[in-house]
LUMROKOL-104937 format. One line per field, with one value per residue: residue number from 1; residue in three letters; x, y, z of N, C-alpha, C in turn. Coordinates in Angstrom, 1 decimal, decimal comma, m for minus. Atoms other than C-alpha are relative to their C-alpha. Layout:
BEGIN
num NUM:...
residuo Ala:...
npx X:...
npy Y:...
npz Z:...
capx X:...
capy Y:...
capz Z:...
cpx X:...
cpy Y:...
cpz Z:...
***
This chain:
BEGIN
num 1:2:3:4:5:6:7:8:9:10:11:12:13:14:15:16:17:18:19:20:21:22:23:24:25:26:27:28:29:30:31:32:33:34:35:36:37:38:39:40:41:42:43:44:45:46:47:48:49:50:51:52:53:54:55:56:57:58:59:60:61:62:63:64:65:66:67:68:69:70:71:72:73:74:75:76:77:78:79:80:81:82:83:84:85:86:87:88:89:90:91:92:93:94:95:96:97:98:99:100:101:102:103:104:105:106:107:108:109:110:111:112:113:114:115:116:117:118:119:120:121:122:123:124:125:126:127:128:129:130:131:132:133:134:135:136:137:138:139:140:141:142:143:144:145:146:147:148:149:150:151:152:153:154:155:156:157:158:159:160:161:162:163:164:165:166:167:168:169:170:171:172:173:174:175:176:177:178:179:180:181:182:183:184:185:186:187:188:189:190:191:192:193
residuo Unk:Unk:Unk:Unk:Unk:Unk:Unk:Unk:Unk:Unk:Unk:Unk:Unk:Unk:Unk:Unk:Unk:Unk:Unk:Unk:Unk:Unk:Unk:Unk:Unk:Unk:Unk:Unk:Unk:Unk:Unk:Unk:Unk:Unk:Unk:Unk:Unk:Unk:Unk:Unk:Unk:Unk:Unk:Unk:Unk:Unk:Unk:Unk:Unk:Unk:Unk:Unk:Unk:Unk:Unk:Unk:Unk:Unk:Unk:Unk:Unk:Unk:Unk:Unk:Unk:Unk:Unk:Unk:Unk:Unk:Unk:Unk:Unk:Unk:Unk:Unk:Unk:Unk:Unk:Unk:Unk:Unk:Unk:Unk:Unk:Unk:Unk:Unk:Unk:Unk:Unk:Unk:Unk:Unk:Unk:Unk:Unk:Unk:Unk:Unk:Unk:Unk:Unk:Unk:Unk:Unk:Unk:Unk:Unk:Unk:Unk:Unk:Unk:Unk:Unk:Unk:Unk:Unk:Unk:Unk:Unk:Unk:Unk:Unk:Unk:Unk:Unk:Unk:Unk:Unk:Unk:Unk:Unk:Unk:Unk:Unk:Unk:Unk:Unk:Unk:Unk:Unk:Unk:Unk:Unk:Unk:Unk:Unk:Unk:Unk:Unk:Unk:Unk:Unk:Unk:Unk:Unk:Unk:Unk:Unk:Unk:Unk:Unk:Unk:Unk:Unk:Unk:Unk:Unk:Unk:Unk:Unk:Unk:Unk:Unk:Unk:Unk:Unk:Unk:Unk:Unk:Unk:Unk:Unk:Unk:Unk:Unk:Unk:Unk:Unk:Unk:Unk:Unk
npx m1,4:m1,1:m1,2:m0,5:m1,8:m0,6:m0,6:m1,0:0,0:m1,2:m0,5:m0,5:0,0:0,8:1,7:0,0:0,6:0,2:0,5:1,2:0,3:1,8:1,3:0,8:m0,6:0,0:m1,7:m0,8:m0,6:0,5:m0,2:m1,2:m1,3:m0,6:m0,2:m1,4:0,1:0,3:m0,6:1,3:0,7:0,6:m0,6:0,5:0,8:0,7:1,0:m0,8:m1,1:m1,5:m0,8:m1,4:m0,6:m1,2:m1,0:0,0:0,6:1,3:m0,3:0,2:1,5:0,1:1,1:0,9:1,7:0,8:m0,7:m1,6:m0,4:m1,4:m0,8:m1,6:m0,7:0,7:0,4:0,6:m0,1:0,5:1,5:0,9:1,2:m0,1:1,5:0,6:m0,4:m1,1:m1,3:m1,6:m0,6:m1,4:m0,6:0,7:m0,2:1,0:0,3:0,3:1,3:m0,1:1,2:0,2:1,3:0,5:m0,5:m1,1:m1,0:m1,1:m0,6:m1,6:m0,2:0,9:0,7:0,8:0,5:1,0:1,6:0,3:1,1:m0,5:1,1:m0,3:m1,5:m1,2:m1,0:m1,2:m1,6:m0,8:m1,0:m1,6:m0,4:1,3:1,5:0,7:1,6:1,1:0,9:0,7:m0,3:m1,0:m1,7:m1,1:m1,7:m1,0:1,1:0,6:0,8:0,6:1,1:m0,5:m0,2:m1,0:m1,5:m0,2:m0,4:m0,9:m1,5:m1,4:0,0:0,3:m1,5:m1,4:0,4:m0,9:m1,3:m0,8:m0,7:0,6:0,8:1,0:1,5:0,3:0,5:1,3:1,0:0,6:1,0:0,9:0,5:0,7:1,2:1,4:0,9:0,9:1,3:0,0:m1,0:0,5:m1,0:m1,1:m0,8:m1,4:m0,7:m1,0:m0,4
npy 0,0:m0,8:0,2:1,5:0,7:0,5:0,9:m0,6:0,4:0,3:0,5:m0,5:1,4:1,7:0,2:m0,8:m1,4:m0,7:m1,7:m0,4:m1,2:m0,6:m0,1:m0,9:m1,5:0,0:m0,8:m0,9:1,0:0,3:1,2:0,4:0,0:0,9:0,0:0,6:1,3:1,3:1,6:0,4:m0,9:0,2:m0,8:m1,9:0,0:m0,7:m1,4:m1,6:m0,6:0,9:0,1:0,1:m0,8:m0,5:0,9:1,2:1,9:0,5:1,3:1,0:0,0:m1,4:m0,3:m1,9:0,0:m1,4:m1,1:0,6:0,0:0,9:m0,6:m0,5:1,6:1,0:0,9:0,5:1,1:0,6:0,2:m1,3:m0,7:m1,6:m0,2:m0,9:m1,1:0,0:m1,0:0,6:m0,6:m0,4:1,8:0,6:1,4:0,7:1,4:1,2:m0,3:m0,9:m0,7:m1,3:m0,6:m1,1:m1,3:0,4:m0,1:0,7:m0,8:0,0:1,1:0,8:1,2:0,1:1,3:0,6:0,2:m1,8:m0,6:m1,5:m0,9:m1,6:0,0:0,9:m0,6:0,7:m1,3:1,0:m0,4:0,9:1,2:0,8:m0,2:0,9:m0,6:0,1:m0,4:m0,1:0,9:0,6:m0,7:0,9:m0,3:1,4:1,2:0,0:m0,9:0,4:m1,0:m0,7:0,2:0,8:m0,7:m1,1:0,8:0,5:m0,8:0,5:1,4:m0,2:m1,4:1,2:1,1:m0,5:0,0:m1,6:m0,6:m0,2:m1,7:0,6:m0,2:m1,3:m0,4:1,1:m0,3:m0,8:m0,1:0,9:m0,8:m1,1:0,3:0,4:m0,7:m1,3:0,3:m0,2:1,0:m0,5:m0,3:0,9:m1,1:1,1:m0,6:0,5:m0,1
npz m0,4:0,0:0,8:0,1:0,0:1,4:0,5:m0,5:m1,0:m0,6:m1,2:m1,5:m0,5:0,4:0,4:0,9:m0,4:0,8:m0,4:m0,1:0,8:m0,5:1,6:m0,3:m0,6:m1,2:m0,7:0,4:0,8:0,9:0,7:0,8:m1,1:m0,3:m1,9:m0,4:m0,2:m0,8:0,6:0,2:m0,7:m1,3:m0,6:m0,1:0,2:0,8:0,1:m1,0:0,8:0,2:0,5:m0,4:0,7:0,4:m0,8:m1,5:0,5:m0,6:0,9:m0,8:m0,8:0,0:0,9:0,4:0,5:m0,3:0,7:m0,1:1,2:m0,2:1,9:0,3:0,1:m1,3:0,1:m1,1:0,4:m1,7:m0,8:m0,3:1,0:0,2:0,3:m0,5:0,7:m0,3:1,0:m0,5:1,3:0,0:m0,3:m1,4:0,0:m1,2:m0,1:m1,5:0,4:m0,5:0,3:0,2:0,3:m0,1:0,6:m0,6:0,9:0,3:1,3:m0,4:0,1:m1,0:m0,5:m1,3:0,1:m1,0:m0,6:0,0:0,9:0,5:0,4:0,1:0,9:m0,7:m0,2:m0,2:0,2:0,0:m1,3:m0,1:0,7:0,4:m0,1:m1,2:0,4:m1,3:0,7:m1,7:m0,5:0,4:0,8:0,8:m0,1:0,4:0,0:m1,2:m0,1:m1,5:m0,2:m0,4:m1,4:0,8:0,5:m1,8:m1,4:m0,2:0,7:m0,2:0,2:1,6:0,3:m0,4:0,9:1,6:0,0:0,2:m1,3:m1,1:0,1:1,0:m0,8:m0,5:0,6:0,1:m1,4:0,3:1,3:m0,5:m0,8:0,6:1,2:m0,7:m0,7:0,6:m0,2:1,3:1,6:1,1:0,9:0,2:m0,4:0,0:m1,1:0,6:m1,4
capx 58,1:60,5:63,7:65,5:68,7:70,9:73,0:76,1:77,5:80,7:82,8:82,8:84,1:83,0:79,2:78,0:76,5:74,2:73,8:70,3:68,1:64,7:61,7:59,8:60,1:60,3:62,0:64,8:65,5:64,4:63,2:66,0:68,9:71,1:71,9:74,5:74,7:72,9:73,2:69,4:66,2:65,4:68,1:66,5:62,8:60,5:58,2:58,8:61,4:64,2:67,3:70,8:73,1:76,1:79,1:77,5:76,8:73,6:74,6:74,2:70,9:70,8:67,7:66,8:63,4:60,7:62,8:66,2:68,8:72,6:75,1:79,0:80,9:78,7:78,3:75,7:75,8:75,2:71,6:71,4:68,6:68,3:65,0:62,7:64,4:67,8:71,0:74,3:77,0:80,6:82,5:80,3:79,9:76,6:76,5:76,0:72,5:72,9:69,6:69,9:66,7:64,3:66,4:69,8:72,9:75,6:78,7:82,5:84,0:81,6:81,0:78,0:77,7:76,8:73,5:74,3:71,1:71,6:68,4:70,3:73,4:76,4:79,5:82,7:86,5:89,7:92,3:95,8:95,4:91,4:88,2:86,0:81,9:79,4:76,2:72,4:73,5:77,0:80,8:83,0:86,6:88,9:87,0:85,7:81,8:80,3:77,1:78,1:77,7:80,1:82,8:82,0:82,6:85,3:87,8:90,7:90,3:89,6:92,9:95,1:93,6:94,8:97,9:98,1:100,4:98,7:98,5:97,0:94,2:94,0:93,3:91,2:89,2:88,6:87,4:85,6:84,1:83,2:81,6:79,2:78,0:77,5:74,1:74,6:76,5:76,5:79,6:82,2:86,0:89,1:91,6:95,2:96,5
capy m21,6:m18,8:m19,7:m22,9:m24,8:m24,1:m25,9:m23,8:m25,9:m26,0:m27,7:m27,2:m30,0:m32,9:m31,4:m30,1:m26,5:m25,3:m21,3:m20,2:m18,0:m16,3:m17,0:m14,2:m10,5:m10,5:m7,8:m6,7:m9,8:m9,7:m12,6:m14,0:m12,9:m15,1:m15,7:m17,8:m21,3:m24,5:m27,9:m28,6:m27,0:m27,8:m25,2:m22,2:m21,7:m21,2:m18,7:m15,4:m13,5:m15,7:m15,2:m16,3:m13,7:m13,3:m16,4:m17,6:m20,9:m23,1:m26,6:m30,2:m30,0:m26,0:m24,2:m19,8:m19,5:m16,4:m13,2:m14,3:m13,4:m14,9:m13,1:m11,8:m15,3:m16,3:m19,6:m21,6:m25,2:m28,4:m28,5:m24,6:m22,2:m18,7:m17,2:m14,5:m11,0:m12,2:m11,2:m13,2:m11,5:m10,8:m14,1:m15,2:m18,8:m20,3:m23,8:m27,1:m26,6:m22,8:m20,8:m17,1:m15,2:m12,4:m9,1:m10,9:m9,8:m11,6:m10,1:m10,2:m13,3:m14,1:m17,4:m18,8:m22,7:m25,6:m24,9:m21,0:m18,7:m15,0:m13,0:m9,5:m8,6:m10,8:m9,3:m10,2:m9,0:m10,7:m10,9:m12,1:m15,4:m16,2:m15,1:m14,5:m13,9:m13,4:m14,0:m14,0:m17,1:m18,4:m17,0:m18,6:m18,2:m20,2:m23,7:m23,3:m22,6:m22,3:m20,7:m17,3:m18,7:m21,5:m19,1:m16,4:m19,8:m21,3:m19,0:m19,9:m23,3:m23,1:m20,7:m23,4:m26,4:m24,4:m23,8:m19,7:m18,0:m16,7:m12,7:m14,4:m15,7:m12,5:m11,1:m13,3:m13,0:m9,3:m9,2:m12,1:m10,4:m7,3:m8,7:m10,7:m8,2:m5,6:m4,9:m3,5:m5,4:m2,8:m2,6:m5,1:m3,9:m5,6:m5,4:m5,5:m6,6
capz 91,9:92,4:91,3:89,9:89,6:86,6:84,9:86,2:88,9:91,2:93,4:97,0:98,6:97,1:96,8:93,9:94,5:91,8:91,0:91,2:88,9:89,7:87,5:89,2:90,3:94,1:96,6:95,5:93,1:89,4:87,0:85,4:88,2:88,9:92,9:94,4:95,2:96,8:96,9:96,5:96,9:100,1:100,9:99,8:100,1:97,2:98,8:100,8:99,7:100,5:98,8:98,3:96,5:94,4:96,1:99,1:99,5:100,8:101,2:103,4:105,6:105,5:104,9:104,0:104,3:105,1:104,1:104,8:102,7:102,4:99,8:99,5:100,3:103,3:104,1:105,6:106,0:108,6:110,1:110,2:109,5:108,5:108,9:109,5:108,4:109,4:107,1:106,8:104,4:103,9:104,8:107,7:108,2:110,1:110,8:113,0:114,1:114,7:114,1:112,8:112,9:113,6:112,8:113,4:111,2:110,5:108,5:108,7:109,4:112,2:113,0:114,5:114,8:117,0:119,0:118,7:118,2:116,7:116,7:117,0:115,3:116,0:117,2:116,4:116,3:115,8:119,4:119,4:117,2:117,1:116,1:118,6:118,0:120,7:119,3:122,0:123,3:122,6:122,4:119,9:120,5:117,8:118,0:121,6:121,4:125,0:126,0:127,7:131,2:130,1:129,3:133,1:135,1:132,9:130,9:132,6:132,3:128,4:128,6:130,4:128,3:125,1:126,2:126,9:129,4:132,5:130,6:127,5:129,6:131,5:128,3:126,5:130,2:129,6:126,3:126,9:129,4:127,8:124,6:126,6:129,1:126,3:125,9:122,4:119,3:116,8:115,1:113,6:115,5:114,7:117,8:116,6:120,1
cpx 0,6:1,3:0,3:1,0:0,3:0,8:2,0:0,3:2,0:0,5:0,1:m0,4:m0,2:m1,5:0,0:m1,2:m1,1:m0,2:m1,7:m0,5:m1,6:m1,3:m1,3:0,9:m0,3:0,9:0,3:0,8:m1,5:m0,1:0,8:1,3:0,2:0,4:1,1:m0,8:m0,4:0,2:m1,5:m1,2:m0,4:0,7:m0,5:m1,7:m0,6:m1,2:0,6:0,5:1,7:1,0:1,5:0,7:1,1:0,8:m0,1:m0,4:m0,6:0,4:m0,2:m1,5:m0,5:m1,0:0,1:m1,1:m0,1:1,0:1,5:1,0:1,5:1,0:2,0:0,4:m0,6:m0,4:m1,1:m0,4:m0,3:m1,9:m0,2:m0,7:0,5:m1,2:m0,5:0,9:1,8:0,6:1,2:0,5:1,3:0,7:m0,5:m0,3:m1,3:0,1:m0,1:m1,6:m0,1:m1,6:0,4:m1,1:m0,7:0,9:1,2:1,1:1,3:1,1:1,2:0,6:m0,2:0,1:m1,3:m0,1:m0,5:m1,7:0,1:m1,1:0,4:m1,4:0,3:1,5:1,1:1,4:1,0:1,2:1,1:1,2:0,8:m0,1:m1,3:m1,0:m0,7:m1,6:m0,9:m1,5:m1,2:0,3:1,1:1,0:0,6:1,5:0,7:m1,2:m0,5:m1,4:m0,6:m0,8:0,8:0,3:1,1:1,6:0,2:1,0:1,3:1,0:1,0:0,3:0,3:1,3:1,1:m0,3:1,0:1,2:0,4:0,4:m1,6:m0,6:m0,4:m1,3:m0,8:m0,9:m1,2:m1,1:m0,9:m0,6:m1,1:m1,4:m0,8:m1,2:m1,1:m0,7:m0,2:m0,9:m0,1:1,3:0,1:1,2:1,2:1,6:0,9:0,9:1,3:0,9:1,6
cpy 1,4:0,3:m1,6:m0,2:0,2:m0,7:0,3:m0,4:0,4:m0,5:0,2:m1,0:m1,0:m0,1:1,1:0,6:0,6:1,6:m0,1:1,4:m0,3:m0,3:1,0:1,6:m0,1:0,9:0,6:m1,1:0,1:m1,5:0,1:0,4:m1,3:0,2:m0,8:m1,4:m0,9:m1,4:m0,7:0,7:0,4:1,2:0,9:0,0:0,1:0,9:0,8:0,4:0,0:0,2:0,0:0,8:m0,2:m1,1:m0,4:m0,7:m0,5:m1,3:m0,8:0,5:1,5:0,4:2,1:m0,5:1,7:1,0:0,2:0,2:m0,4:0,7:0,5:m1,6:m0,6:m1,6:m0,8:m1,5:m0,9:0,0:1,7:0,6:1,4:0,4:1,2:1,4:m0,1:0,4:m0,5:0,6:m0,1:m1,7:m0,4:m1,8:m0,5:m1,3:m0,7:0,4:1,3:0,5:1,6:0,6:1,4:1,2:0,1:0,5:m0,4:0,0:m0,2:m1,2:m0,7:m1,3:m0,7:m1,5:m0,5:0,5:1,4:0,5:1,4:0,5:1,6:0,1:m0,7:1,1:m0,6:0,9:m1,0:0,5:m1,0:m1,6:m0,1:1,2:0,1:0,7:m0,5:0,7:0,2:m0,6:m0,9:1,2:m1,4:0,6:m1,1:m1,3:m0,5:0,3:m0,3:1,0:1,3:m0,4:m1,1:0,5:0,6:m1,4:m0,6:0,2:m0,5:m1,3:m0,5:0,3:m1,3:m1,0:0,6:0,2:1,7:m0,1:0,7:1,7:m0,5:m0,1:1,0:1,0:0,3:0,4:1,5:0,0:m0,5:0,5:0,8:m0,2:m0,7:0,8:0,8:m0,7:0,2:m0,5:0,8:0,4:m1,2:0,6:m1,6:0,5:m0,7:m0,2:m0,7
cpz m0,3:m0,7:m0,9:0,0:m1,4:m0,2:0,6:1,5:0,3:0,9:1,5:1,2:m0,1:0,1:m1,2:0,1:m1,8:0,1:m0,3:m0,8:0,5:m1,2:0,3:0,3:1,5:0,8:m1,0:m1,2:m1,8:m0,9:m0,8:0,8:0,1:1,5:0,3:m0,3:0,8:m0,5:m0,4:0,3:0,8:0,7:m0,1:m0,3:m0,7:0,3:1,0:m1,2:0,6:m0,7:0,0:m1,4:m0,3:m0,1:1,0:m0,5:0,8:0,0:1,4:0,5:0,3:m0,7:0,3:m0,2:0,8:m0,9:0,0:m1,3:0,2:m1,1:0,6:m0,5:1,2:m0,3:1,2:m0,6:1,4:m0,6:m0,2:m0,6:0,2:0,0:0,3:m1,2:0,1:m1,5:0,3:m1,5:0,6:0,2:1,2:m0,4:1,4:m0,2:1,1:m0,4:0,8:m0,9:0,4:m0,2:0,4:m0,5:0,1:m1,6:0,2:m0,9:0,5:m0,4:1,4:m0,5:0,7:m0,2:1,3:0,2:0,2:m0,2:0,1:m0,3:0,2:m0,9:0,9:0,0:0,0:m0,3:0,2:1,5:m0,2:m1,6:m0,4:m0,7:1,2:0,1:1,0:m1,0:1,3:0,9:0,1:m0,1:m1,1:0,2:m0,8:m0,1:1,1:m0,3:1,4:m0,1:1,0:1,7:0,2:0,4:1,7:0,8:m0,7:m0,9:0,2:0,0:m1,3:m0,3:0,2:m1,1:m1,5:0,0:m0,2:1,3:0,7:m0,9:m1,0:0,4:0,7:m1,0:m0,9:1,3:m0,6:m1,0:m0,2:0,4:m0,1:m1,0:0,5:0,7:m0,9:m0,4:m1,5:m0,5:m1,0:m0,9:m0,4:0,5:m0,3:1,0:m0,3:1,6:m0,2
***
């Protein structure tokens, strides 16, 4: 074994999260560190070099495995996984049954849920009122998540349903727009519109 559960538990939400301490040297994690929080083992793998760091939290049917690492206040919860060399930090939030993997980075206050998958860096930035994170296969705007072809054919629909004026949706449209056809994701931008 790797790590275990200590005795140092907390609230969150009506599950109780234990912190995690290492019983080996691995990576960049020494025996006896202390790491963040899960709700059971199953969430964080005991081989690789798996680990959850610092105030994130691992919890419901959520698994880290292979080299995956999870840390600031990130959360990952639901059905989702984290795997491979992926990297969720800062206040990011994976869930549903979203799958982050291969060399995927996840930071800010990205979102990725539902049936999202992120194997490259996820891109996100805040416009007018929402969030909005385009990861390989999914935007998220607010609590809309639609696969990108989704959003091309039905923006303004989405737009009217919510209840924006005609240059709201306009705008929303372009950004939209933009974040999906770029080919490169490599920066977190906040857009004070």
């Amino acid at each position: 074994m790797k790590y275990e559960l200590t005795n140092e538990t907390i609230n969150h939400y009506g599950r109780t999260l234990y912190r995690i301490r290492a019983l080996k040297d691995f990576s960049n994690v020494n025996e006896g560190d202390l790491g963040g929080y899960v709700e059971k083992e199953s969430n964080l793998s005991q081989y690789d070099n798996c680990w959850v760091f610092g105030n994130a939290k691992v919890f419901g049917d959520a698994e880290v495995f292979d080299n995956a690492v999870v840390f600031g206040n990130a959360k990952v919860f639901g059905d989702a996984e984290v795997f491979d060399n992926a990297v969720v930090f800062g206040n990011a939030v994976v869930c549903g049954n979203a799958e982050v993997f291969g060399n995927a980075v996840v930071f800010g206050n990205a979102v990725v849920c539902g049936n999202a998958k992120a194997y490259t860096k996820v891109f996100t930035c805040t416009f007018l009122n929402h969030h909005i994170t385009v990861t390989d296969t999914h935007t998220i705007v607010g609590c809309e998540n639609h696969e990108h072809k989704h959003w091309i054919k039905n923006v303004e629909e989405i737009g009217r349903k919510n209840g924006y004026s005609e240059q709201e949706i306009k705008a929303y449209k372009l950004i939209i727009f933009q974040l999906i056809e770029s080919k490169i994701r490599k920066e977190l931008i906040t857009i004070n519109a």
